[in-house]
C-alpha positions, 0 to 999 in steps of 0.5 A: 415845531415851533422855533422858541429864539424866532417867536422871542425875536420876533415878540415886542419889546416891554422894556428897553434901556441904554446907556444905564448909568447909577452913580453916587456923587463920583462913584459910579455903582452901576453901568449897563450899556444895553437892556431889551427884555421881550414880551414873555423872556424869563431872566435871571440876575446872577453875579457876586454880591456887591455887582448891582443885581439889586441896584439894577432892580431898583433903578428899572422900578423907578423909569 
């Protein structure tokens, strides 16, 4: 049997970011320390409106 945590720790990395930060003149609308997303992770944003799923999104289209 195939250990699905060891194969996604031991996939490449297709994305990575640190120290993430969106900021509208002094407000700062976004703040992710550390984002790694694997070759063949599936993810699911969750949170309230107004958390920064969106933003969040948008910002990782941009890099």
């Amino acid at each position: 049997m195939v250990d699905a945590k060891m194969v996604m720790s031991e996939s490449k990395p297709i994305l990575e970011a640190r120290n993430l930060e969106v900021r509208k003149g002094d407000t700062r609308l976004l703040a992710v320390p550390c984002l790694l997303i694997r070759e063949g992770e599936i993810l699911c944003l969750v949170g309230p409106n107004g958390a920064g799923k969106t933003t969040l999104l948008q910002t990782l289209s941009y890099l």
